[in-house]
C-alpha positions in Angstrom: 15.2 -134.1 -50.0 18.7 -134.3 -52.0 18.3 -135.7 -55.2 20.8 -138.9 -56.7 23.4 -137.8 -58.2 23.7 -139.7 -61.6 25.9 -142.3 -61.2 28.2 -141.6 -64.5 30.9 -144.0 -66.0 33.6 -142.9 -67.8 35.4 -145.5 -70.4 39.0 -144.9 -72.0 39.3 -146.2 -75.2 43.2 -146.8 -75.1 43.2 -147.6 -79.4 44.8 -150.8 -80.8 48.1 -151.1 -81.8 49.5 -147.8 -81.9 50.7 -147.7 -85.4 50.8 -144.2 -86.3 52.8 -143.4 -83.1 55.5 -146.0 -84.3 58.0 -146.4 -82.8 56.5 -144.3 -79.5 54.4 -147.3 -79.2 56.8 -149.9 -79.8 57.1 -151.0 -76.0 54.1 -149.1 -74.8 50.5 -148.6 -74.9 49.5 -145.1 -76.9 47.8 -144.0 -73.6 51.0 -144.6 -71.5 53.1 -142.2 -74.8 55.0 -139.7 -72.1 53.5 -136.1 -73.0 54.7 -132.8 -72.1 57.9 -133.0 -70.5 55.6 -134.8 -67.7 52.8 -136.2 -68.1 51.4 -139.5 -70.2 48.5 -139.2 -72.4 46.4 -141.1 -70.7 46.5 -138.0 -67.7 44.5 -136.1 -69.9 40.9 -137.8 -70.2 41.6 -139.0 -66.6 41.9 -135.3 -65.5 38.7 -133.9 -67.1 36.9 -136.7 -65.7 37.9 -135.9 -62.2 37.9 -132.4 -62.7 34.4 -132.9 -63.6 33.5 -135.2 -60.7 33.7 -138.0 -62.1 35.6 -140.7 -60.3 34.9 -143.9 -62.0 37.1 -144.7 -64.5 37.6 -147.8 -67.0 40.1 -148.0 -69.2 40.2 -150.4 -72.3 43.8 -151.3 -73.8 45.1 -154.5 -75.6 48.6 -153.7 -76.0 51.7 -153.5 -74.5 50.1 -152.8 -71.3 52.2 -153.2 -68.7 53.9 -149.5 -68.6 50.4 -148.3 -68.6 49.5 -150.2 -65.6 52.3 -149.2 -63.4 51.4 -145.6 -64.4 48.0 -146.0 -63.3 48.2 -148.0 -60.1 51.3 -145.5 -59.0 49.1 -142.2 -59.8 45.1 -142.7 -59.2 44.7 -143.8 -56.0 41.5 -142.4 -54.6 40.3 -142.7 -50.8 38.1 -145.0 -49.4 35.2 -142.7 -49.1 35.0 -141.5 -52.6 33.9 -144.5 -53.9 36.3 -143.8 -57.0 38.8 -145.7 -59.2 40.5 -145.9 -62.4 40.8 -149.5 -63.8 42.6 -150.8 -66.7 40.6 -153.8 -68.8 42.7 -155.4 -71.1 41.5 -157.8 -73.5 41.0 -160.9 -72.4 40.0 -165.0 -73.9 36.4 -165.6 -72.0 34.2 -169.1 -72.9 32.3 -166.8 -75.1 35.0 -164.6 -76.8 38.5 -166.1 -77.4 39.2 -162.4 -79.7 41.2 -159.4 -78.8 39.0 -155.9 -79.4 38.5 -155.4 -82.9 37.2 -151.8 -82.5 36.1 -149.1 -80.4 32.8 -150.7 -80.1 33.5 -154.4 -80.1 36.1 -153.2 -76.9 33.3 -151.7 -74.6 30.7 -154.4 -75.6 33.4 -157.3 -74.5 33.5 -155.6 -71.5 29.9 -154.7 -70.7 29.8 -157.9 -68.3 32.2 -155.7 -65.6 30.6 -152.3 -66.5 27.0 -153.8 -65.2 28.3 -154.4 -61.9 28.3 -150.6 -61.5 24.6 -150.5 -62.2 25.4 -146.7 -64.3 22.8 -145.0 -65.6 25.4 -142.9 -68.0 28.0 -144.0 -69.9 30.5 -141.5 -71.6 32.9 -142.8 -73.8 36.7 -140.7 -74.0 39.7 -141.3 -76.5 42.9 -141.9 -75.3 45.1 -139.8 -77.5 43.2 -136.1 -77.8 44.1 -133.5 -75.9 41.4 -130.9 -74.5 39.7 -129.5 -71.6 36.1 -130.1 -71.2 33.6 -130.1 -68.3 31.9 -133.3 -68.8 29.0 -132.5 -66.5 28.3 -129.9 -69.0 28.2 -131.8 -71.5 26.0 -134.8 -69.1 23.5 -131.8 -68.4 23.1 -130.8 -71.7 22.4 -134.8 -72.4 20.1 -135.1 -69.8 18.0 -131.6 -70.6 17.4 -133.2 -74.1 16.3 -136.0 -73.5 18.5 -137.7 -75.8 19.4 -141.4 -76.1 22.8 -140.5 -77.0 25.1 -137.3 -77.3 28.0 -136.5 -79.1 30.4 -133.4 -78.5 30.9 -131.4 -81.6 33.4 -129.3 -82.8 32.8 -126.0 -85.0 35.1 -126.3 -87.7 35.6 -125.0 -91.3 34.9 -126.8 -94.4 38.2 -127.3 -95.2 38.9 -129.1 -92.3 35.9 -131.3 -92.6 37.5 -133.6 -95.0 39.1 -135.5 -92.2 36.5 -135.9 -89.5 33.0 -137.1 -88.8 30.3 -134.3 -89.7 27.2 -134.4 -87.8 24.2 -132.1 -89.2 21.5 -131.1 -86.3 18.3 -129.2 -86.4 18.0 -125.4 -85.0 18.0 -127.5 -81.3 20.8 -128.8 -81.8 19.1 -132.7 -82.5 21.3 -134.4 -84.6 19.4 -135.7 -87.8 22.2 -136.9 -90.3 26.1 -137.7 -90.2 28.4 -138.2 -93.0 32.1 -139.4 -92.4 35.0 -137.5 -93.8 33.5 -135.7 -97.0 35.8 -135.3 -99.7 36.3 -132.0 -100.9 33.5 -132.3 -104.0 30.9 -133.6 -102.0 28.2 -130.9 -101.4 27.3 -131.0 -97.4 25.8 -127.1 -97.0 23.2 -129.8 -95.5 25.0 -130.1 -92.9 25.4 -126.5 -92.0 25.3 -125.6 -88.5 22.1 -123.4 -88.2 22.9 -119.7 -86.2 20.4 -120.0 -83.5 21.5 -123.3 -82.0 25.7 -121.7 -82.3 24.3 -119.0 -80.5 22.5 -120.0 -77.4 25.5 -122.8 -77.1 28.4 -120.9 -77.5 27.0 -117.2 -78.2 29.0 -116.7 -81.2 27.5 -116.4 -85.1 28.2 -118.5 -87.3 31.1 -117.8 -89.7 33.0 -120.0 -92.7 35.6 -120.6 -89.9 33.0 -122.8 -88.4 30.0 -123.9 -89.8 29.9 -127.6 -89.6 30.4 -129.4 -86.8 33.1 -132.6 -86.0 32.4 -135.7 -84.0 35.4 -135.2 -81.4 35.0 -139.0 -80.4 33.5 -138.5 -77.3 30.3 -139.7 -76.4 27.1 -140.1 -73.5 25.2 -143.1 -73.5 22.4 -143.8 -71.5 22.9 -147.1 -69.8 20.1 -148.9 -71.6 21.0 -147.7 -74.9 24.1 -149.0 -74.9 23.2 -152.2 -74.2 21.1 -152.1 -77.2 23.1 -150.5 -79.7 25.8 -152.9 -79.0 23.8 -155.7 -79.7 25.3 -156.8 -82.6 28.3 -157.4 -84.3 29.4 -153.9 -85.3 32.9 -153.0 -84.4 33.3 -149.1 -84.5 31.5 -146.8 -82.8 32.4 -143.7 -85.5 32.3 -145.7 -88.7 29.2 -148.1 -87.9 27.3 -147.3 -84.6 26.8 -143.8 -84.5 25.6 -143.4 -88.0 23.3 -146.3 -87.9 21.9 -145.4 -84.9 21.1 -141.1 -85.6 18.4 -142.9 -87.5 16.8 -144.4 -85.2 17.1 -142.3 -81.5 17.1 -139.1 -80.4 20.9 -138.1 -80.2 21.9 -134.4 -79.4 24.8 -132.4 -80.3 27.2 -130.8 -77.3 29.4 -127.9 -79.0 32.8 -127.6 -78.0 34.8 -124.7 -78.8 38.0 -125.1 -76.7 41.5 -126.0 -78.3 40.5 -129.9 -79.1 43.6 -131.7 -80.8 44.0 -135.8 -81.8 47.8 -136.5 -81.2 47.5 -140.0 -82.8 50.5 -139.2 -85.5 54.1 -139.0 -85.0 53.9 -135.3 -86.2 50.8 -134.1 -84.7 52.6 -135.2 -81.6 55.6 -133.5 -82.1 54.3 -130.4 -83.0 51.1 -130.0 -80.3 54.3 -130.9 -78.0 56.6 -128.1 -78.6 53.5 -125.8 -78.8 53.4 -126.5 -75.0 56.6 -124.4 -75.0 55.7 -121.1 -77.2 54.9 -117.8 -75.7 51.4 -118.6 -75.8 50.7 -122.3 -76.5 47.3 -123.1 -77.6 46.7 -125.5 -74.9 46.8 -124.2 -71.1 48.8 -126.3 -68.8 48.5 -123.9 -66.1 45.1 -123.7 -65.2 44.6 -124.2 -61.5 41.0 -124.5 -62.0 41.6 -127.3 -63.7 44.7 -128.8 -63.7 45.8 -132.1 -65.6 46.9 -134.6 -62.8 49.6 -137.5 -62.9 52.2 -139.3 -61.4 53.9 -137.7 -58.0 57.8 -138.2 -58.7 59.3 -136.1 -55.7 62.0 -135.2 -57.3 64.5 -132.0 -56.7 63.9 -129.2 -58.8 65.8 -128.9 -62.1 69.7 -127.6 -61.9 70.8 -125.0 -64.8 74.3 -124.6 -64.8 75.6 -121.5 -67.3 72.8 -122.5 -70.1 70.6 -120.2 -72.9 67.3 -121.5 -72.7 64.3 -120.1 -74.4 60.9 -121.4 -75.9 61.4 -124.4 -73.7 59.6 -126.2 -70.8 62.1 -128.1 -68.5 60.8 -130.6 -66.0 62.0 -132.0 -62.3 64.7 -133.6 -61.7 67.1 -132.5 -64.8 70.3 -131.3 -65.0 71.4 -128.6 -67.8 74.4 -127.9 -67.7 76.5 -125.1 -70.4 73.7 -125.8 -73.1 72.1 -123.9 -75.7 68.1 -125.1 -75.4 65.3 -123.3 -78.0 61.8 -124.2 -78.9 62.2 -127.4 -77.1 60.7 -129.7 -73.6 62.9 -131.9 -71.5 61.7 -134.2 -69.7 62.4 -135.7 -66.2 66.0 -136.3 -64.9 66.9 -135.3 -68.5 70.7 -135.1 -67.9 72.4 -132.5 -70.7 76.3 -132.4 -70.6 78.7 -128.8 -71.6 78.0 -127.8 -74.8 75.3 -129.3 -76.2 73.0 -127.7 -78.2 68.8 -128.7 -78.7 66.5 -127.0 -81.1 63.3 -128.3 -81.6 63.4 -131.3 -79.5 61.5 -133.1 -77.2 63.4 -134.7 -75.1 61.2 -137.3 -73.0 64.0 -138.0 -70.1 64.7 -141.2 -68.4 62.7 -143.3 -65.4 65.7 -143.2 -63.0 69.4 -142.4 -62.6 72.8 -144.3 -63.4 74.9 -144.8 -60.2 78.4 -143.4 -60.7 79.7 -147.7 -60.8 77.3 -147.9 -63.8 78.9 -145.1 -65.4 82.1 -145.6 -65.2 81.3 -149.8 -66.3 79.6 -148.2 -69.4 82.4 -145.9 -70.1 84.7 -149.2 -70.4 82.4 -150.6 -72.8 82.2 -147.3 -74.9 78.3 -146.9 -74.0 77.3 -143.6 -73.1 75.6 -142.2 -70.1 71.6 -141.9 -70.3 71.1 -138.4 -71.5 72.5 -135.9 -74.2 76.5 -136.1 -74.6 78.7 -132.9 -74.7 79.0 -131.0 -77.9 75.8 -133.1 -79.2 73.8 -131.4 -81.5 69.8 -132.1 -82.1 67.7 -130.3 -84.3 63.8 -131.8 -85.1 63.7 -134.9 -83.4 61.8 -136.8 -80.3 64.1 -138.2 -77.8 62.4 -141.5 -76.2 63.0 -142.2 -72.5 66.4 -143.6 -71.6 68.4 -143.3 -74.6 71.6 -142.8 -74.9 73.6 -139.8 -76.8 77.2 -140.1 -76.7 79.3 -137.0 -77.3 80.1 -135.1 -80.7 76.6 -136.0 -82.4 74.8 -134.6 -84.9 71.0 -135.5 -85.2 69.1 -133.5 -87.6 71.7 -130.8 -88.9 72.8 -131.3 -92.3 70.6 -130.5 -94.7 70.4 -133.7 -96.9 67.8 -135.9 -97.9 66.5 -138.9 -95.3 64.9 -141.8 -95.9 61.8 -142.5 -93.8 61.4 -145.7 -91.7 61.9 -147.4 -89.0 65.8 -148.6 -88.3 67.2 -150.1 -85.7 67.7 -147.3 -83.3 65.5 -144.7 -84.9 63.2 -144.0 -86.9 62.2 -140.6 -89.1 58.6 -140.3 -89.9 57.6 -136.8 -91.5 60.9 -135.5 -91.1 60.9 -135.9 -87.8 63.9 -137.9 -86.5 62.8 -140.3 -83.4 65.4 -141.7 -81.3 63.8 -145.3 -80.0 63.9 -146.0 -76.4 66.7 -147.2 -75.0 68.4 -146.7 -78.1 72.4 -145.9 -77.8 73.6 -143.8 -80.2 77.4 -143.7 -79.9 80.2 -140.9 -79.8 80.3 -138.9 -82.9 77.6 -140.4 -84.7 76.1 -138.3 -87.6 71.9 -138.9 -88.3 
């Protein structure tokens, strides 16, 4: 007789606001941010759950939804017989709650009235803005073997780095018995150490100062019934209130994680884990066909390289290059890049169609240039946001002066980083 298969929901949490991602975020949800030349950040928990088998998919956002939702309803479309979906749940007024999600936890519990109709007996909760790999059934077995209430996938990590994350200590089964959240460098947690039997049946590695303790990567398994009851309450974060309240009183268990795991929530972590992508040998695997990271089918040509040095880079579909000198930097789709231009560490994030020839030559008139990078333009450190606008003779990022950070109004520099806004038209001859 074949056994149930657990009937496992995944939930999104698509983060407030967006803040640190300014101005990425300033039309657009952070899960809908364009990643990788291709792809949106929202693609990547999406892909490990249905690489994983798991098509039931919620995601929770509250603003700026709408580009999120046309990415969604254009990419995930399963078939009738798979029984699977992806659905956005935006905050909403009800009788009993007229407030937008305050929190991780306050978002899920608002919504626990739409998850009960799925009558789940799991409940693994993802962040929107990391990006990793995982088989989620392993980490649902491992769950499931223990016995636990609750489980949370761990990182191994070094001391140094456990400053800025969530440090879970666990017994030699890997039980998690305490938590402490981001330890300042003083603070004595060899508590905390990761013990070597428990790092060796999980991962079969000792255990070294490179990674002794062990991170909350944000991504949890709920039994259905505990969640109910741990959300009962007015708490607001799962990281910051939940989860340490509740080691106390349940049996939670540790899932180690030792894949590249990286939170993109920051103008320059973003920038950076992006042109990784395009190194020799980026951290991060694109180009696993095991499992591959899934989103939206443009059917578009294949990109056109006319007389160009290229190197370091990743170029998407539907882009024309044409006499250009491109390093260390991705383009994005229909990125159009006119004779003599020159790109070093950019991402350049494309634009979501193409200007007739009337448009143009309508825009020429009016001294606005064509969607795309201008001729002799030339960018050095910078994100280019979809659809803007580089007229000819720029120079973004070259001269080696001082640069005051903030937003303006058709960039901003955060980190050094220069990011040119969407839409934004930056005019012939402009120096940044």
């Amino acid at each position: 007789m074949n056994r149930r298969k657990p009937n496992v929901i995944a939930i999104v949490l698509g983060g407030g606001k967006g803040t640190r991602l300014y101005p990425l975020t300033m039309d657009r949800a952070k899960p809908a941010v364009p990643f990788g030349g291709k792809y949106r950040l929202v693609d990547i928990p999406i892909s490990n759950c249905i690489n994983s088998g798991i098509k039931k998919v919620y995601i929770l956002t509250q603003f700026n939804s709408a580009s999120l939702h046309n990415h969604i309803s254009n990419t995930y479309i399963f078939d009738t017989f798979s029984k699977g979906f992806v659905e956005i749940l935006a905050a909403e007024q009800t009788i009993k709650s007229e407030t937008w999600y305050e929190g991780t936890a306050d978002a899920v519990r608002k919504n626990l009235r739409h998850f009960r109709d799925q009558e789940a007996d799991y409940f693994m909760i993802l962040s929107g803005d990391q990006l990793y790999r995982m088989d989620l059934m392993d980490m649902l077995n491992r769950h499931i073997e223990t016995k636990a209430e609750f489980t949370i996938a761990a990182k191994p990590i070094s001391r140094a780095q456990a400053t800025g994350l969530g440090i879970v200590g666990c017994d030699d089964k890997g039980i998690i018995t305490s938590f402490i959240e981001k330890p300042a460098p003083d603070v004595d947690i060899t508590s905390y150490k990761v013990g070597e039997k428990f790092m060796k049946e999980s991962l079969g590695v000792p255990v070294t100062c490179e990674n002794e303790y062990l991170a909350s990567m944000g991504i949890y398994i709920f039994n259905s019934k505990t969640m109910e009851e741990v959300l009962d309450n007015k708490k607001t974060d799962f990281g910051k209130e939940i989860i340490p309240q509740e080691i106390a009183k349940r049996r939670a268990a540790a899932y180690l994680f030792d894949g590249f795991w990286e939170d993109i929530g920051t103008v320059k972590a973003f920038y950076e884990t992006n042109l990784d992508l395009a190194s020799i040998n980026p951290m991060f695997n694109f180009y696993d066909e095991e499992m591959p990271i899934y989103t939206h089918r443009r059917h578009l040509p294949a990109t056109k390289i006319n007389f160009c040095n290229i190197s370091n880079s990743l170029t998407s579909e539907g882009s024309i290059i044409t006499n250009a000198y491109i390093v260390n930097s991705i383009i994005g789709v229909r990125t159009l890049i006119e004779s003599g231009a020159s790109l070093d560490g950019v991402y350049c994030m494309g634009a979501s169609r193409y200007e007739t020839e009337e448009e143009k030559e309508q825009n020429s008139k009016k001294g606005i240039p064509n969607i795309g990078i201008g001729r002799g333009t030339i960018i050095r450190k910078a994100i280019i946001d979809q659809n803007a606008r580089i007229g000819d003779g720029c120079r973004i990022g070259i001269d080696d002066i001082p640069r005051e950070e903030g937003d303006f109004p058709m960039y901003s520099i955060h980190d050094g980083i220069i990011v040119i806004n969407k839409n934004a038209v930056i005019k012939n001859g402009t120096v940044m």
